[in-house]
Backbone as a chain_set.jsonl record, in Angstrom:
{"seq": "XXXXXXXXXXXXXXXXXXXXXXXXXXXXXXXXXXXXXXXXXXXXXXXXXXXXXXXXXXXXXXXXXXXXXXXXXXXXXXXXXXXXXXXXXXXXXXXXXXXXXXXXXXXXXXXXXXXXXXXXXXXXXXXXXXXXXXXXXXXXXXXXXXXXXXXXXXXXXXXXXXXXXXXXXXXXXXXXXXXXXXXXXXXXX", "coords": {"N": [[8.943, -10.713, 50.956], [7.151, -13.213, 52.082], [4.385, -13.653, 54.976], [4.316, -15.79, 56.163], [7.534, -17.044, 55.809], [9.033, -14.719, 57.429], [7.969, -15.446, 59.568], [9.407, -18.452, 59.513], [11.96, -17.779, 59.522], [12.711, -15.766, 61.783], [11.946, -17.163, 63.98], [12.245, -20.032, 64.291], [14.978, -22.318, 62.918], [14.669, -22.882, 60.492], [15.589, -22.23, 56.877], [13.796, -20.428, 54.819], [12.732, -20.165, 50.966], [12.875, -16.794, 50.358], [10.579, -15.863, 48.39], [7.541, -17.996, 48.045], [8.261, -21.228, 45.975], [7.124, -22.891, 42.861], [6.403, -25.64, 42.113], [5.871, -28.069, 39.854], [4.738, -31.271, 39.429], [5.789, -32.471, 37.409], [8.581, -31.738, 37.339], [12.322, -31.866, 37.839], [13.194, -31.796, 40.546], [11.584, -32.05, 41.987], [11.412, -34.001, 43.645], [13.08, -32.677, 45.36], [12.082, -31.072, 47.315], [10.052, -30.742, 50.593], [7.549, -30.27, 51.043], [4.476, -29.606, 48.941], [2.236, -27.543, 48.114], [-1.445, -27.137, 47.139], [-3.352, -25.173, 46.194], [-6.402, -23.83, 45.793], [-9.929, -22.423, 44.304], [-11.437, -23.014, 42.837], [-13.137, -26.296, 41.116], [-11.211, -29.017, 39.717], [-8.92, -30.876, 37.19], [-8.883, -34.064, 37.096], [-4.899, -35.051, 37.296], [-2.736, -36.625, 34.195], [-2.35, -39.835, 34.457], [0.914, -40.687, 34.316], [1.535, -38.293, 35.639], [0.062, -38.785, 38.248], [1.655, -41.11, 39.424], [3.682, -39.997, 39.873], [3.438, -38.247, 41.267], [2.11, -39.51, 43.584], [4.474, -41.309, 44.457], [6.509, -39.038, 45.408], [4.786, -38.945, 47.564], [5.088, -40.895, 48.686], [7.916, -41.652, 49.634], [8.032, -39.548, 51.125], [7.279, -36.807, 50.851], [4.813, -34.063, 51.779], [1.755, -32.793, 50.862], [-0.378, -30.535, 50.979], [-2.958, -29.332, 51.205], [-4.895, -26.987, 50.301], [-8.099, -25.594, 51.095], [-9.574, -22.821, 49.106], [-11.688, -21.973, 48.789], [-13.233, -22.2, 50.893], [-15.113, -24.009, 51.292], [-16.577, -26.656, 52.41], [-17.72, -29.402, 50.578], [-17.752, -28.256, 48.321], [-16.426, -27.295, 44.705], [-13.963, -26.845, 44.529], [-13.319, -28.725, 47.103], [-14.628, -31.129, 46.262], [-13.086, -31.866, 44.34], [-10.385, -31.646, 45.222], [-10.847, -34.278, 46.678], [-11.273, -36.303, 45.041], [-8.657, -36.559, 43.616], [-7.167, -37.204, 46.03], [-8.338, -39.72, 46.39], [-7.817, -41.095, 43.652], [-4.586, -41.171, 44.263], [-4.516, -42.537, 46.42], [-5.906, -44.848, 46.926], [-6.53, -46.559, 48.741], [-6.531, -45.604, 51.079], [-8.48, -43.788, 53.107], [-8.721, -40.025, 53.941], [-9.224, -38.503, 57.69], [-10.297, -37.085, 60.288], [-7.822, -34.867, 61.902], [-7.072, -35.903, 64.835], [-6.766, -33.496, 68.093], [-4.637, -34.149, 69.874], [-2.377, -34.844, 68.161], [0.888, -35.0, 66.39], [1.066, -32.812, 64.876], [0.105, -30.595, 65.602], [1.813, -29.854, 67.641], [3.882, -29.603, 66.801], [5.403, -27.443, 66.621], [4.803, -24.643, 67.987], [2.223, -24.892, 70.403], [-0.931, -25.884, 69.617], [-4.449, -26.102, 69.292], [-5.82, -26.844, 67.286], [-7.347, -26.509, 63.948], [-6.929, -23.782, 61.463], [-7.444, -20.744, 60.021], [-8.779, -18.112, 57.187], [-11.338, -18.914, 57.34], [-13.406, -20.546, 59.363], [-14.899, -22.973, 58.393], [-14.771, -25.616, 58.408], [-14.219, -28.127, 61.356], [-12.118, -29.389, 61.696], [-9.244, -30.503, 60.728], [-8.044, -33.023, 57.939], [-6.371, -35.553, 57.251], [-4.4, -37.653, 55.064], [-3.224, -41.149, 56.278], [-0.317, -42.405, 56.907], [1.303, -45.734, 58.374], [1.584, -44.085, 60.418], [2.148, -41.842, 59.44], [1.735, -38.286, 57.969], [0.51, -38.329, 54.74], [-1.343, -36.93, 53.119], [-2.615, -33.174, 53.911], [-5.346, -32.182, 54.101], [-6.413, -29.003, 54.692], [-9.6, -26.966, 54.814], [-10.145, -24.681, 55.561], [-9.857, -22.382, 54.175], [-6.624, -21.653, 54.77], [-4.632, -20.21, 53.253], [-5.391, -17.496, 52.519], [-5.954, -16.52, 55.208], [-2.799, -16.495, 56.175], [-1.605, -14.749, 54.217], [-2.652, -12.266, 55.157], [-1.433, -12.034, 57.275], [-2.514, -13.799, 59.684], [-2.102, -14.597, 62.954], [-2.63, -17.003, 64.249], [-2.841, -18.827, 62.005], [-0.151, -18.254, 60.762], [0.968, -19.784, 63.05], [0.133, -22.897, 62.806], [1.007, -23.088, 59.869], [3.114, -22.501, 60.192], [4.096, -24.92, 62.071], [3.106, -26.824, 59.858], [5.129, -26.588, 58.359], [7.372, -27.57, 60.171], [6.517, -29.91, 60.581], [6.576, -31.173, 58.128], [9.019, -31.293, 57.567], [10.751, -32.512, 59.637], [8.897, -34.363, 60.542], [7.671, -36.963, 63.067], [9.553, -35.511, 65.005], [8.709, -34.624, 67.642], [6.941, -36.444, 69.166], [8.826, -38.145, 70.277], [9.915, -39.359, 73.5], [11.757, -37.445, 74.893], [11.087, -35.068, 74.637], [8.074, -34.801, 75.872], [8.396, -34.37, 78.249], [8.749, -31.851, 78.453], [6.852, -30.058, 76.703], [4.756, -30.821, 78.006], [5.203, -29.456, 80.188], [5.139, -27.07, 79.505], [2.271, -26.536, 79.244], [1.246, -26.622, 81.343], [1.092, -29.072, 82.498], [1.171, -31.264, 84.916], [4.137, -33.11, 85.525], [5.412, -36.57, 85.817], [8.303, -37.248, 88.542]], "CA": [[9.003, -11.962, 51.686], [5.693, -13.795, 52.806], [4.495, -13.429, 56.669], [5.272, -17.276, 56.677], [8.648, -16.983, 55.655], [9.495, -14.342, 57.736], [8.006, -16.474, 60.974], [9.98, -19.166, 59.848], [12.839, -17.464, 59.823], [12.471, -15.616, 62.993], [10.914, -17.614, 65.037], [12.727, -21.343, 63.936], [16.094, -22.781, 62.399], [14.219, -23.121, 58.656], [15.837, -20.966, 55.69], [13.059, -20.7, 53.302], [12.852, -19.069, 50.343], [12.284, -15.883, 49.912], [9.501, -16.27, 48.207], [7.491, -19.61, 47.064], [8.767, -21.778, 44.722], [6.109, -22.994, 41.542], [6.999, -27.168, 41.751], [5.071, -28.88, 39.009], [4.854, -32.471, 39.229], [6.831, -32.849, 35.932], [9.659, -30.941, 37.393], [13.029, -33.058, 38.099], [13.653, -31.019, 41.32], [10.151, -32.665, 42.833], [11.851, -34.838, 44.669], [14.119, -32.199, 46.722], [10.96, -30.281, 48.718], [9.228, -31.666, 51.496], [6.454, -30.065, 51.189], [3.899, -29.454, 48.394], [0.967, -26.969, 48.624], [-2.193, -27.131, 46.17], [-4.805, -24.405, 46.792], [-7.844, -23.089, 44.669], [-11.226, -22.246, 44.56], [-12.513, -24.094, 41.813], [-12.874, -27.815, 40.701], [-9.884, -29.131, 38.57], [-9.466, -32.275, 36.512], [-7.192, -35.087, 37.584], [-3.546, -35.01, 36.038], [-2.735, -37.821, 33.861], [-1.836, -40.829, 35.165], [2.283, -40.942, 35.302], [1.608, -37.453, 37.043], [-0.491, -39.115, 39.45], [1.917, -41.896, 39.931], [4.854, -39.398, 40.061], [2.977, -37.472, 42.786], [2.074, -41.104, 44.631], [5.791, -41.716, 44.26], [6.657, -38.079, 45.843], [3.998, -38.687, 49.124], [5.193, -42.585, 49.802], [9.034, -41.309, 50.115], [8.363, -38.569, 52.441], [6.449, -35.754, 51.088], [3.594, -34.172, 52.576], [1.138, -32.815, 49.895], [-1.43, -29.641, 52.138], [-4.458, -29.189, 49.832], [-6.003, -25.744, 50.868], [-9.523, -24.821, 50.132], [-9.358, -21.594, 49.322], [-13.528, -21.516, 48.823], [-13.846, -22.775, 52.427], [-16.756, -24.634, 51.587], [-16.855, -28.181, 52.105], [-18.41, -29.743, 49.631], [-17.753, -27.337, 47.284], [-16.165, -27.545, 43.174], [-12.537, -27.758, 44.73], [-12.835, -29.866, 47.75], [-14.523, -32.623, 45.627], [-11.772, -32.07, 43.242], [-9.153, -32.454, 46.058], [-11.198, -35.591, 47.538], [-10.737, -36.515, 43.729], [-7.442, -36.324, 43.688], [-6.682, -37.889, 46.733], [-9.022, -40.816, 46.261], [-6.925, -41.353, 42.463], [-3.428, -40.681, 44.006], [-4.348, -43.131, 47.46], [-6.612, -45.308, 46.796], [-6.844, -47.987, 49.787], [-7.039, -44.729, 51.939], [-9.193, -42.07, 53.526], [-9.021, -38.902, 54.713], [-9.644, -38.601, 58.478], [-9.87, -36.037, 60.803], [-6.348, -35.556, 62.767], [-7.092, -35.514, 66.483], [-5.878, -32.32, 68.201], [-3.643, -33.992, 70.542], [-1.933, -35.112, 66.94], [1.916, -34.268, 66.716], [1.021, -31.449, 64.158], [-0.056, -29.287, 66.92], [2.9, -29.347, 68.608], [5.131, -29.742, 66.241], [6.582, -26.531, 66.928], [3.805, -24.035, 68.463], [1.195, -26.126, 71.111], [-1.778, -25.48, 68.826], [-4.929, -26.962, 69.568], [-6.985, -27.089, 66.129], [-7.26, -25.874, 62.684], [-6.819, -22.074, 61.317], [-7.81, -20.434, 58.468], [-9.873, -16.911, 56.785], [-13.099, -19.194, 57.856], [-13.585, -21.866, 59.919], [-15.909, -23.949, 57.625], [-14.937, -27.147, 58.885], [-13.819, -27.469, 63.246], [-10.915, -30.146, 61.757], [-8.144, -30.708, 59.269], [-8.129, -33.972, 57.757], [-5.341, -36.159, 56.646], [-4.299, -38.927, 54.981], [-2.153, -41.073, 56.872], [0.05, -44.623, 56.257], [2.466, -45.778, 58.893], [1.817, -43.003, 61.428], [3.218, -40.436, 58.984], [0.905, -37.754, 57.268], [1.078, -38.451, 53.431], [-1.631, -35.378, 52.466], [-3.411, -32.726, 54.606], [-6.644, -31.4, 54.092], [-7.275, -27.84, 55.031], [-10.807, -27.019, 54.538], [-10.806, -23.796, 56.092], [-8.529, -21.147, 53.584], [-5.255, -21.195, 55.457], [-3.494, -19.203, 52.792], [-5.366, -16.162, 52.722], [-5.316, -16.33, 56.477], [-1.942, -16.096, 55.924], [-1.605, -13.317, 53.079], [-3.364, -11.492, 56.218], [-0.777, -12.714, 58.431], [-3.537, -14.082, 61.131], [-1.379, -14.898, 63.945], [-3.189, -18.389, 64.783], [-3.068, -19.327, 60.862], [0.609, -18.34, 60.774], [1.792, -20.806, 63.661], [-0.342, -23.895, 61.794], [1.64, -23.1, 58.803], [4.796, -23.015, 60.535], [3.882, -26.305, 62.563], [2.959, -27.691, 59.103], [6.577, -27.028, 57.476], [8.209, -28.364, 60.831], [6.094, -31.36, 60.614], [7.05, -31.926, 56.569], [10.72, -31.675, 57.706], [10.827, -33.291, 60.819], [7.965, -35.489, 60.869], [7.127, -36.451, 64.638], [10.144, -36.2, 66.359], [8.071, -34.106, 69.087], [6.697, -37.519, 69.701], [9.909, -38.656, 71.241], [9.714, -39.17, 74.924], [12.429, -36.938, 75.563], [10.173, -33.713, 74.522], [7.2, -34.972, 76.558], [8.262, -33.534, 79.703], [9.064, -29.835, 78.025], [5.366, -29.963, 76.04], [3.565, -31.097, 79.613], [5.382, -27.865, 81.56], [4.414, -25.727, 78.916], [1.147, -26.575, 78.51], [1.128, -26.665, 82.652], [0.535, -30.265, 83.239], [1.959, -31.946, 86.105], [4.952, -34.117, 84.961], [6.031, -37.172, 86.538], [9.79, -36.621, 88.853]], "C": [[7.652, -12.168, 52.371], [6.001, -13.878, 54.559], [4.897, -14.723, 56.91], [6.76, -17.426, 56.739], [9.422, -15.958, 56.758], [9.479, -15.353, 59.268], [8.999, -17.076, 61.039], [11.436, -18.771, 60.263], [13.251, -16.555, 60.8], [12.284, -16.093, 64.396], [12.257, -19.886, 64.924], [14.389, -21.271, 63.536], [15.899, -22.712, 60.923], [14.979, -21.692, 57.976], [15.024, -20.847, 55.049], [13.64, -19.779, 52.66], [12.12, -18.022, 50.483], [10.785, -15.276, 49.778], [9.219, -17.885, 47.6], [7.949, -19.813, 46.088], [7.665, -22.72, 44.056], [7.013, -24.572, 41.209], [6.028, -27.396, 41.016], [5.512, -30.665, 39.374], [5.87, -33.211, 38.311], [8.395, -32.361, 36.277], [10.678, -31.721, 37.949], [13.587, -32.533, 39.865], [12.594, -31.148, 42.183], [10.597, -33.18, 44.08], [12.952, -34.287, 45.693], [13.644, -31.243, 47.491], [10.197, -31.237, 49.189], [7.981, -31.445, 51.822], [5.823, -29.117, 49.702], [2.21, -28.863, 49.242], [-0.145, -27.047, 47.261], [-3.226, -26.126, 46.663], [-5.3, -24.018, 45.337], [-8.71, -23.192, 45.025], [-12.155, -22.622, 43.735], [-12.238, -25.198, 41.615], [-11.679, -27.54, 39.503], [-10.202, -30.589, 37.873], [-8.395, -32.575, 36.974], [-6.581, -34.941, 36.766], [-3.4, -36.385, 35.679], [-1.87, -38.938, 34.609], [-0.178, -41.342, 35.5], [1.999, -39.873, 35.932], [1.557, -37.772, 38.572], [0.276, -39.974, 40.019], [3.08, -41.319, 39.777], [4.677, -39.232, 41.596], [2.322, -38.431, 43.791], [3.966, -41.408, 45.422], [6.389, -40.538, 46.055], [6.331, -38.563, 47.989], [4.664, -40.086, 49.721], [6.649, -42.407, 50.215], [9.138, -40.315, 50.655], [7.685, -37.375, 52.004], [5.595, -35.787, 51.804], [2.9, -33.263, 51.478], [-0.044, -31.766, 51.304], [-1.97, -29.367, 50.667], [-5.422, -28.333, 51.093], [-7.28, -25.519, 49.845], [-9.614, -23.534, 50.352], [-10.753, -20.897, 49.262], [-13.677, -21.907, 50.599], [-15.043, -22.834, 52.275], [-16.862, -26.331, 51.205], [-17.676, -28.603, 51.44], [-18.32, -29.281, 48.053], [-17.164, -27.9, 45.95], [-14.542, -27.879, 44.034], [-12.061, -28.684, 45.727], [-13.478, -30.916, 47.01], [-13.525, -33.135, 44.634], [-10.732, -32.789, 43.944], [-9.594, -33.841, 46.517], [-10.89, -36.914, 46.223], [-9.531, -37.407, 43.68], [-6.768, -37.334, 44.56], [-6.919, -39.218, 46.787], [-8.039, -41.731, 44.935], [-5.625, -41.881, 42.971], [-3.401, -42.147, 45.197], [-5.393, -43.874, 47.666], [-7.715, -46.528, 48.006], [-6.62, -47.141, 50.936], [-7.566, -43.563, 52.303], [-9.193, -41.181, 53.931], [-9.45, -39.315, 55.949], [-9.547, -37.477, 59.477], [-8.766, -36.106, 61.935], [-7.563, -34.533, 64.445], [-6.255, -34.071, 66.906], [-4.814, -32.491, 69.395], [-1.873, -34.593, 69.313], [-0.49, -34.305, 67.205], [2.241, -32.719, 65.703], [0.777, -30.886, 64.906], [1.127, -29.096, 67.769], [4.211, -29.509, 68.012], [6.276, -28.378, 66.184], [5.974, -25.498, 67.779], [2.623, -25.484, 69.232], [0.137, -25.259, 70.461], [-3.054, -26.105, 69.621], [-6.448, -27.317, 68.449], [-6.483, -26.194, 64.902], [-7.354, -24.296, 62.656], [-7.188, -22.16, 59.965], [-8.813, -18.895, 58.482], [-11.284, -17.291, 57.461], [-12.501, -19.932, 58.852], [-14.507, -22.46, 59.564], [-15.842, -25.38, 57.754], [-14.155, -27.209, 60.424], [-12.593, -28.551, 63.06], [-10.522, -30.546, 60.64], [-8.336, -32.297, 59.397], [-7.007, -34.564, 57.021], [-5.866, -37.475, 56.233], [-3.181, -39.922, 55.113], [-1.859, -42.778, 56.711], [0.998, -44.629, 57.23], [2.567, -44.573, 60.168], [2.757, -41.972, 60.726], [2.158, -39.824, 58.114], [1.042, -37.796, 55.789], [0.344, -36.46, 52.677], [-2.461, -34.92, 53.532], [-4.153, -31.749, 53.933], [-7.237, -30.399, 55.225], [-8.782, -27.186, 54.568], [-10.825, -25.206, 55.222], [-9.694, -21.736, 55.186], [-7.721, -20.579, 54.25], [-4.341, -19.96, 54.566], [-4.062, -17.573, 52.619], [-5.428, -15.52, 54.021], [-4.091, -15.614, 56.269], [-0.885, -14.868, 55.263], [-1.883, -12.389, 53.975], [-2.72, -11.313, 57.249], [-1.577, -12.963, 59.936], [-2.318, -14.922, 62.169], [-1.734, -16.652, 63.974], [-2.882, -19.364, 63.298], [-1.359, -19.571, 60.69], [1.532, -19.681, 62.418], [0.982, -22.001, 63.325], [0.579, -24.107, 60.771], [2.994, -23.163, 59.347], [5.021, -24.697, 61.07], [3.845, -27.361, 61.339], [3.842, -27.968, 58.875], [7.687, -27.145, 58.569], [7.857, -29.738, 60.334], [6.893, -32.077, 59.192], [8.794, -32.204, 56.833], [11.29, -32.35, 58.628], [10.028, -34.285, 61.412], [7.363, -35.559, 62.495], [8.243, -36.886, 65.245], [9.708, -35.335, 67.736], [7.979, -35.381, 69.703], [7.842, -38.35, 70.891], [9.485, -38.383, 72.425], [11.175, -38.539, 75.033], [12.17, -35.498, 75.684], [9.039, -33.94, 75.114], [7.062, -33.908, 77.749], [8.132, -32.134, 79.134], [7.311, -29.672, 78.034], [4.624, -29.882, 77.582], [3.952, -29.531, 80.054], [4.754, -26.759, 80.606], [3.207, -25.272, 78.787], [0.366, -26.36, 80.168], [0.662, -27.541, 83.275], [1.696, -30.726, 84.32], [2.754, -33.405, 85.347], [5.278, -35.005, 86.354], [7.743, -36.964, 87.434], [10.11, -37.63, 88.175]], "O": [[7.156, -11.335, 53.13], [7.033, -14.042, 55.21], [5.753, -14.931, 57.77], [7.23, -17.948, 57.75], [10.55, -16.366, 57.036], [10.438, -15.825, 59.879], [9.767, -16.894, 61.983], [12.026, -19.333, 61.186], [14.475, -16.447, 60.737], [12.425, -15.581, 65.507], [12.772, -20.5, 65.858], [15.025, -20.256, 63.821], [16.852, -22.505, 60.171], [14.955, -20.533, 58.392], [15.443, -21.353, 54.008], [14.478, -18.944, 53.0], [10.91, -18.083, 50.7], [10.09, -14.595, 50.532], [9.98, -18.674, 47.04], [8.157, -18.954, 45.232], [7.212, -23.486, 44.906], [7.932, -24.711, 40.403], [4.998, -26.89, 41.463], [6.679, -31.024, 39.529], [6.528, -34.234, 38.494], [9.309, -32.62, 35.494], [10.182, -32.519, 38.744], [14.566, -33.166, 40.262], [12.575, -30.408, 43.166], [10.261, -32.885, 45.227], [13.559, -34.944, 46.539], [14.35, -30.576, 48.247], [9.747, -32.235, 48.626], [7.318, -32.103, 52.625], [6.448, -28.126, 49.322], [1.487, -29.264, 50.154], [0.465, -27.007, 46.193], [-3.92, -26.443, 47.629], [-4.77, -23.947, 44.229], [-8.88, -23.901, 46.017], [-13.38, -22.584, 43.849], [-11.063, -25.484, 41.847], [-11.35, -26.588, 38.796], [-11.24, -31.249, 37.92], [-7.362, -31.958, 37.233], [-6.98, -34.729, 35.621], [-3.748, -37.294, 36.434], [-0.833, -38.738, 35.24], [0.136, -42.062, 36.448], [2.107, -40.104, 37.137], [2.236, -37.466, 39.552], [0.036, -40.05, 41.224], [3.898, -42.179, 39.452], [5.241, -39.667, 42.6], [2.02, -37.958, 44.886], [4.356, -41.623, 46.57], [6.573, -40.929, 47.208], [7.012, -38.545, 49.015], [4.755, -40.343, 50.922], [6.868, -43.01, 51.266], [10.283, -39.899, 50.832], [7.408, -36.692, 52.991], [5.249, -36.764, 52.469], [3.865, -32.735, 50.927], [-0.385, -32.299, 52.36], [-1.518, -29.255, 49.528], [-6.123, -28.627, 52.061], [-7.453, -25.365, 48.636], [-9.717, -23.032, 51.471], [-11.007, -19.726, 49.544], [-14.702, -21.563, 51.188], [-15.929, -22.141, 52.775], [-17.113, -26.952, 50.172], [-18.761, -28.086, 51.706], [-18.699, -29.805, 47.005], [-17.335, -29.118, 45.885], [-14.081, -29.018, 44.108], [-11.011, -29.323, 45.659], [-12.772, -31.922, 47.076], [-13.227, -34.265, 44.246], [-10.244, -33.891, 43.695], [-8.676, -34.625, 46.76], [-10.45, -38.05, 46.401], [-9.467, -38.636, 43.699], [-5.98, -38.17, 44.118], [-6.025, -39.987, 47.142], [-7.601, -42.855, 45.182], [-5.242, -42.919, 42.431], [-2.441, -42.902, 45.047], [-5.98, -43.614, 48.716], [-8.854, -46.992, 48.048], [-6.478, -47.784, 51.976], [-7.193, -42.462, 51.896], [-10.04, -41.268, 54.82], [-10.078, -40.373, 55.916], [-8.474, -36.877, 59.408], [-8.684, -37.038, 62.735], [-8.191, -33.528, 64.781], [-5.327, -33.613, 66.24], [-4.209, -31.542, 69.893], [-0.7, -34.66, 69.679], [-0.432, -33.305, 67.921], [3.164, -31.906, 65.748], [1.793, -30.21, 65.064], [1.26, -28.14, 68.533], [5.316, -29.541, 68.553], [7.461, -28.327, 65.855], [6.804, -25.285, 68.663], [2.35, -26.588, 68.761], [0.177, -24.042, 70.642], [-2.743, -26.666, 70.672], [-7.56, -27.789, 68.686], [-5.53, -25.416, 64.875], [-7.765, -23.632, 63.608], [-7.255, -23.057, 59.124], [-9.452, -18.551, 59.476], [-12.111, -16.52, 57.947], [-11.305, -19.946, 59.141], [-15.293, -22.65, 60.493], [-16.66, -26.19, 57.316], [-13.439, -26.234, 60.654], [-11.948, -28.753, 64.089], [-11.221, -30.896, 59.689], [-8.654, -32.869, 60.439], [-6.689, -33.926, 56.017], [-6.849, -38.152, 56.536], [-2.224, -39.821, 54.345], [-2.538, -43.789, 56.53], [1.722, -43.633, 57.219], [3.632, -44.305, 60.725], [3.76, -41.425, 61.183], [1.545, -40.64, 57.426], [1.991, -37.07, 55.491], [0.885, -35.474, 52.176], [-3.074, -35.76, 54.19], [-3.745, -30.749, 53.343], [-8.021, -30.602, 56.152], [-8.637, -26.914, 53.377], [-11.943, -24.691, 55.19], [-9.237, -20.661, 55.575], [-7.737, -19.372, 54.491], [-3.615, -19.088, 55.044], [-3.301, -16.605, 52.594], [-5.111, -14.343, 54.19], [-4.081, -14.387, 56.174], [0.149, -14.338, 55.669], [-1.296, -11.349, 53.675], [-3.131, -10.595, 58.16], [-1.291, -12.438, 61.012], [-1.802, -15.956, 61.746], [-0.836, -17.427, 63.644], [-2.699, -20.571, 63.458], [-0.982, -20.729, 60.509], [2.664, -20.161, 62.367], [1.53, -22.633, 64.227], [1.034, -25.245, 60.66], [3.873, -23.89, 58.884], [5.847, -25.49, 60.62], [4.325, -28.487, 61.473], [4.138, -29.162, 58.912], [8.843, -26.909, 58.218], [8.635, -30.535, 59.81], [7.56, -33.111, 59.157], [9.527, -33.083, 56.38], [12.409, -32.816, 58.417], [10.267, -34.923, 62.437], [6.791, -34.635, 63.074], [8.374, -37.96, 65.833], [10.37, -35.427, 68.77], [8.719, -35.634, 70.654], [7.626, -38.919, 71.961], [8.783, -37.396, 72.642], [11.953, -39.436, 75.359], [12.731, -34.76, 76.493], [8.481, -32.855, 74.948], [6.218, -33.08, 78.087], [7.245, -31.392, 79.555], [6.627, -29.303, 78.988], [4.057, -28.902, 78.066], [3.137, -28.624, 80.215], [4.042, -25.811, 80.937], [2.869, -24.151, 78.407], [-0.813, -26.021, 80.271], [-0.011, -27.395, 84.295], [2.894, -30.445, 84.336], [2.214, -34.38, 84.824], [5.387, -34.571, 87.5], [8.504, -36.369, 86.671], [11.296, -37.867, 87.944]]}, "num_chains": 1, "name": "protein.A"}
């Protein structure tokens, strides 16, 4: 069992599996995870075009799509691939970097920035429609973090697969007050 999996299931309400599960795009069972991971360290070629407009399909009804660089090197053969990719799949939007008061940071752990083996870039970047994250761009190799079980990398990754399942209901003003005491701000009575 992966150090993520065990977090989640320790630490949260989530069952995962076991171990990961190997979704292909083509697979009819796409449409019942909420979260899709893509990592590598080399450039790829775009998938053909119903793929791409499977995996459009996928992100506009609620996936979330995390595209790790596992080179942690911006610029590099697989983030232009992923910028690729994303540019193909989302065309009329960009990548941006998420703020760190963003409800991914607190979506389950109060975080206050990106994790990863490096830190080759100081912020994750999404791409976002509607105030809901469609894909996130890690830039800094979260998963071998992870493989490593880095403490800081592992509550990111848990925060991520709250966020894919729960979206932002941190945001609610009825978790405001909790987040403030924890964080030791002075709440309104």
């Amino acid at each position: 069992m992966s150090a993520l999996s065990v977090q989640l299931r320790s630490r949260t309400s989530v069952e995962p599996a076991a171990d990961a599960v190997i979704v292909r795009i083509t697979d009819p069972g796409l449409f019942h995870v909420p979260l899709l991971v893509l990592s590598g360290t080399r450039g790829f070629n775009l998938p053909p075009a119903a793929d791409l407009a499977r995996l459009r399909r996928f992100l506009t009804y609620g996936g979330l799509l995390l595209i790790d660089d596992g080179e942690a090197r911006p610029g590099g053969a697989f983030d232009r691939s992923a910028r690729a990719l994303v540019q193909a799949l989302l065309p009329a939007l960009a990548p941006t970097a998420i703020k760190s008061n963003h409800v991914l940071y607190k979506s389950f752990y109060l975080i206050d920035g990106p994790a990863g083996r490096s830190l080759a870039a100081p912020a994750l970047e999404a791409v976002e429609q509607d105030g809901r994250l469609l894909v996130l761009l890690s830039p800094n190799d979260l998963g071998s973090a992870l493989a490593g079980a880095d403490e800081r990398s592992l509550r990111l990754a848990v925060n991520v697969v709250l966020y894919a399942l729960c979206l932002d209901y941190k945001e609610d003003q009825v978790h405001v007050p909790f987040i403030l005491r924890r964080r030791r701000w002075r709440t309104e009575p």
